[in-house]
C-alpha distance (Angstrom), angle and dihedral (degrees) to the residues before:
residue distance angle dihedral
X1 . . .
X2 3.96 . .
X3 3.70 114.6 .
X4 3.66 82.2 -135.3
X5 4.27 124.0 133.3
X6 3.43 140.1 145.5
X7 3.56 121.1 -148.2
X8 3.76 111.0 170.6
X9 4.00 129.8 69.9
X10 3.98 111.5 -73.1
X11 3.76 128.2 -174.4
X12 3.73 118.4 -111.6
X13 4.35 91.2 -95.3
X14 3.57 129.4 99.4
X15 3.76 126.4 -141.4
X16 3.96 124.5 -3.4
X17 3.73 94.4 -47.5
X18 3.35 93.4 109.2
X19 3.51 92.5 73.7
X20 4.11 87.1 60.1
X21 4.08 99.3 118.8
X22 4.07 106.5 164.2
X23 4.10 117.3 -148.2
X24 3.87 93.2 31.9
X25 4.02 125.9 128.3
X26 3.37 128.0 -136.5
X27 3.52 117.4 -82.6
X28 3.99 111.8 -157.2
X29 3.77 117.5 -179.6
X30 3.67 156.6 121.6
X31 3.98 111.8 -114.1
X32 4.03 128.5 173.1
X33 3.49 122.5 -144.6
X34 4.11 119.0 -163.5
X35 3.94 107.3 -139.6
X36 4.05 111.1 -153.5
X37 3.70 140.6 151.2
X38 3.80 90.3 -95.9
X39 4.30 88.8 161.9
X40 3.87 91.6 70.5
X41 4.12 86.7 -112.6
X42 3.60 97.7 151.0
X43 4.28 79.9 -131.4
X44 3.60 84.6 145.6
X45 4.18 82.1 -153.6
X46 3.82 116.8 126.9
X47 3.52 136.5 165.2
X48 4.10 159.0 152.2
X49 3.70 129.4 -108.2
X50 3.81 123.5 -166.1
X51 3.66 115.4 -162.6
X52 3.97 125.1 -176.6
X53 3.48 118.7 -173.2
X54 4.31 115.5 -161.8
X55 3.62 117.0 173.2
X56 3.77 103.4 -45.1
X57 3.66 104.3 -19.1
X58 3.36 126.7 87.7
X59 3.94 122.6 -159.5
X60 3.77 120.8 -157.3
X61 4.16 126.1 -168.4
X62 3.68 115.1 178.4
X63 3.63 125.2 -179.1
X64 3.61 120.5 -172.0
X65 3.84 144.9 167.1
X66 4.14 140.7 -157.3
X67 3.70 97.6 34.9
X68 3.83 122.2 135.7
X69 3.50 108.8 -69.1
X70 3.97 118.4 -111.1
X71 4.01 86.4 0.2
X72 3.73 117.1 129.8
X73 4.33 107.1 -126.3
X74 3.61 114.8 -145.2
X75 3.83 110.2 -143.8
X76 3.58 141.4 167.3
X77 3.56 154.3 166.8
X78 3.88 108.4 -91.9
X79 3.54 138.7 -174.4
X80 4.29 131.4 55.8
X81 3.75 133.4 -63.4
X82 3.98 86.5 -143.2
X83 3.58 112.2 107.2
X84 3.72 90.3 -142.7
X85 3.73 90.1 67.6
X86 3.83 124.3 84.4
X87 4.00 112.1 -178.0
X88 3.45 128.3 173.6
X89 3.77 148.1 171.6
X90 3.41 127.8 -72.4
X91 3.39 135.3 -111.6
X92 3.88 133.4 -160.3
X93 4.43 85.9 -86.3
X94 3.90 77.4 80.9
X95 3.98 95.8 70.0
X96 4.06 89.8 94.7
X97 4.11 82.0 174.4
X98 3.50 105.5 51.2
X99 3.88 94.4 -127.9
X100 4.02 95.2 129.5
X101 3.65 84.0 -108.4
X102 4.14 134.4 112.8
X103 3.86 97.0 -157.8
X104 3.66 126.1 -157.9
X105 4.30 89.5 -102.6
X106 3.83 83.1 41.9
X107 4.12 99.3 51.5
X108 4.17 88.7 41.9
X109 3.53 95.6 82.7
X110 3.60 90.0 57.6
X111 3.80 113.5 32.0
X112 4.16 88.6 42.0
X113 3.58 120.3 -146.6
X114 4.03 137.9 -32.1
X115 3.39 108.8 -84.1
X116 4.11 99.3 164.2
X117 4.17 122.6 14.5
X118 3.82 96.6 -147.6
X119 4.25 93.1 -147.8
X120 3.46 116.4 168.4
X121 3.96 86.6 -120.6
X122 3.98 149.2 12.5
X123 3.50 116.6 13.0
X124 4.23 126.7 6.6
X125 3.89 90.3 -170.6
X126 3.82 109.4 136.1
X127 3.80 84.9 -110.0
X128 3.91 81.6 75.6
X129 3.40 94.7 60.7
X130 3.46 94.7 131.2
X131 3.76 115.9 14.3
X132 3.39 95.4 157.0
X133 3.71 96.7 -163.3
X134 3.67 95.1 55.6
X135 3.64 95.8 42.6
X136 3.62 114.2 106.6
X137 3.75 123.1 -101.4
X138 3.48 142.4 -126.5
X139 3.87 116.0 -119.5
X140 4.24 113.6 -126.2
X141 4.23 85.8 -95.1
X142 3.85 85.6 51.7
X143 3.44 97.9 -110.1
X144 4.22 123.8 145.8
X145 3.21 131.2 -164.0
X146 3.91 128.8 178.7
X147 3.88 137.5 -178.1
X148 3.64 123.2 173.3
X149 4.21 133.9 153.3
X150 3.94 103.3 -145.5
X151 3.78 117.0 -155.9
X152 4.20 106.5 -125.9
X153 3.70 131.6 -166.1
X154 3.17 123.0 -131.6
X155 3.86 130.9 -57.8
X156 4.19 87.3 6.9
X157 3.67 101.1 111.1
X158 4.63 85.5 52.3
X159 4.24 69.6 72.5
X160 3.67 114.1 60.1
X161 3.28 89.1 92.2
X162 3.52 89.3 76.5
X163 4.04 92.8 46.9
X164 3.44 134.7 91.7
X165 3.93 141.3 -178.1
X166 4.25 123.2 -106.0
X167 3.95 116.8 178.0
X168 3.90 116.8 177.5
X169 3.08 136.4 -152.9
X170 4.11 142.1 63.4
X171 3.48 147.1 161.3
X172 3.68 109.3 -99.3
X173 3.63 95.0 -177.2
X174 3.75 104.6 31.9
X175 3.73 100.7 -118.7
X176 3.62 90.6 123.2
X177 3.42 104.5 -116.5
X178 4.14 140.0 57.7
X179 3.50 123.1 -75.8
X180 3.42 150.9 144.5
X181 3.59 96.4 -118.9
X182 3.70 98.0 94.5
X183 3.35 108.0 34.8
X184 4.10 110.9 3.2
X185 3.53 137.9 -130.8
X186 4.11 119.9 -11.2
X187 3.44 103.9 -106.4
X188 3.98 90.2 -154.2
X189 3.85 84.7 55.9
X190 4.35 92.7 51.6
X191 3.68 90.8 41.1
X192 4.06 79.0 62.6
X193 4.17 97.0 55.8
X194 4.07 83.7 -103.6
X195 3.63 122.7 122.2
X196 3.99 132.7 -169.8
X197 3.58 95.4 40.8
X198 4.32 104.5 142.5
X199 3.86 104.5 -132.7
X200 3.55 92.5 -140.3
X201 4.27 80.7 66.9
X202 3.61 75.6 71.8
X203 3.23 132.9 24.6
X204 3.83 116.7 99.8
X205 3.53 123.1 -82.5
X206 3.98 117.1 -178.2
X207 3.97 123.0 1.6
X208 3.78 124.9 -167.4
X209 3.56 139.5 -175.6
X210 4.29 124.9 -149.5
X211 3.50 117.2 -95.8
X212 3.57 120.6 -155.5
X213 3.98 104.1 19.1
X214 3.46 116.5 137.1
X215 3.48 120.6 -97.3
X216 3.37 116.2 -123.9
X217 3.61 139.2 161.2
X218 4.29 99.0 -0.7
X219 4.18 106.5 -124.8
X220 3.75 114.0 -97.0
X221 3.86 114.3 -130.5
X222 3.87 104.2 24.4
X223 3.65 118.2 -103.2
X224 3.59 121.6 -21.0
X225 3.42 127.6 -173.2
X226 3.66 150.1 -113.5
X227 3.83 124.5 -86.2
X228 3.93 90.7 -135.7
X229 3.81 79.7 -141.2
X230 3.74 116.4 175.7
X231 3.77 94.2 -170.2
X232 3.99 114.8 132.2
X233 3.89 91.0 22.6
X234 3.65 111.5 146.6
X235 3.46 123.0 -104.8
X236 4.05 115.8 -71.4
X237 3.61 91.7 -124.6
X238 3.72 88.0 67.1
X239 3.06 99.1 44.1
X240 3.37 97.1 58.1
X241 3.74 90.2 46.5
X242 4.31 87.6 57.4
X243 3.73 81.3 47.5
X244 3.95 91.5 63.0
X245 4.54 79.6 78.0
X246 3.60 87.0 66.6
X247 3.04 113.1 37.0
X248 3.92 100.8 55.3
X249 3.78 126.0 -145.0
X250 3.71 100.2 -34.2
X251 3.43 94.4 45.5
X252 3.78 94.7 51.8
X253 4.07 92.5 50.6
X254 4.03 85.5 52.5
X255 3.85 100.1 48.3
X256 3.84 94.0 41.7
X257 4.12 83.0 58.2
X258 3.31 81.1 44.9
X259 3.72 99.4 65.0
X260 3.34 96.9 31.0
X261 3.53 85.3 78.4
X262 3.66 104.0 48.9
């Protein structure tokens, strides 16, 4: 079986169509995008992400420090490539339940949808939004660093604007690892059928808007916000198997009883 999952809200599409805008011009550029813990999560994780856009490949370099050491990050592009649309990061307003904690359900409202999984391989559809095992991970001083050229169609990179950066996961209580000690279960993960999944797996860690894209048409109708749709999430079975990389040893004996009675 694929270690392939996706965890986090996806819109109903499949593959990189979604970036399919007709009548647009190429967009080629260098933009920067700050990555911070904008949600008030004491993640402690913060970063910077350089993306360069030529003809219909994107390339995107993040550097980052005080994530979870030896952890894989999911992270992604979120937001719309309608013009109408105007999502942003969240801030610690977003907590609806007081816990000290923007949660994955919380941030979605905000940040929008996944528009590109940025894996380290294979496919950066939304329905990768969280292979775990091709996420990238954290080095044992907590330190990530990513590089990857992205194939485009046409008229997508006229859109970045409109994009922004989400990487989850932290260490809430400083053990160095994800657990449910801290701060339970994921509720994303339960609201799946899969148990055992550590919140702080993933809750966001640093968000980050792009600096220097052009401006454009200005969105109509202030922010709007995400669907939360689960639609085109993989199945929960393999989810819970791509949940096995954070969960550790335990974890892994519990999920594989798990499925073995599915």
């Amino acid at each position: 079986m694929a270690l392939r999952t996706s965890l986090l809200a996806v819109p109903a599409v499949a593959g990189l169509t979604v970036f399919a805008v007709p009548g647009t011009a190429r967009a080629d550029g260098d933009y920067r995008i700050n990555l911070k813990d904008t949600m008030g999560n004491d993640s402690g994780s913060s970063g910077t992400a350089h993306v360069s856009i030529h003809g219909d490949e994107m390339t995107v370099r993040i550097k980052g420090s005080g994530f979870t050491p030896k952890s894989p990050h999911a992270q992604h592009f979120h937001g719309s490539f309608s013009d109408n649309k105007n999502f942003t990061c969240p801030t610690s307003a977003a907590d609806k339940d007081g816990d000290g904690q923007v949660t994955t359900e919380e941030g979605l409202p905000a940040y929008g949808d996944i528009m590109i999984s940025l894996t380290a391989k294979g496919d950066t559809s939304p329905k990768s939004g969280l292979a775990v095992d091709r996420m990238p991970k954290a080095d044992a001083e907590g330190n990530l660093s990513y590089k990857r050229t992205i194939k485009l169609p046409d008229g997508a990179g006229d859109k970045i604007r409109n994009l922004h950066i989400v990487q989850h996961g932290l260490d809430a209580n400083g053990n160095g690892k994800y657990d449910a000690d801290a701060l339970g279960e994921s509720g994303f993960a339960k609201s799946k059928g899969v148990d055992g999944i550590p919140e702080e797996a993933t809750n966001p860690a640093t968000c980050g808007t792009v600096n220097g894209a052009a401006a454009g048409a200005p969105p109509t109708g202030g922010v709007e916000t995400g669907d939360g749709s689960t639609a085109g999430i993989e199945s929960a079975g393999l989810f819970a198997v791509g949940g096995l990389a954070l969960t550790g040893a335990a974890g892994a004996v519990f999920l594989r009883r798990r499925l073995g009675t599915k």
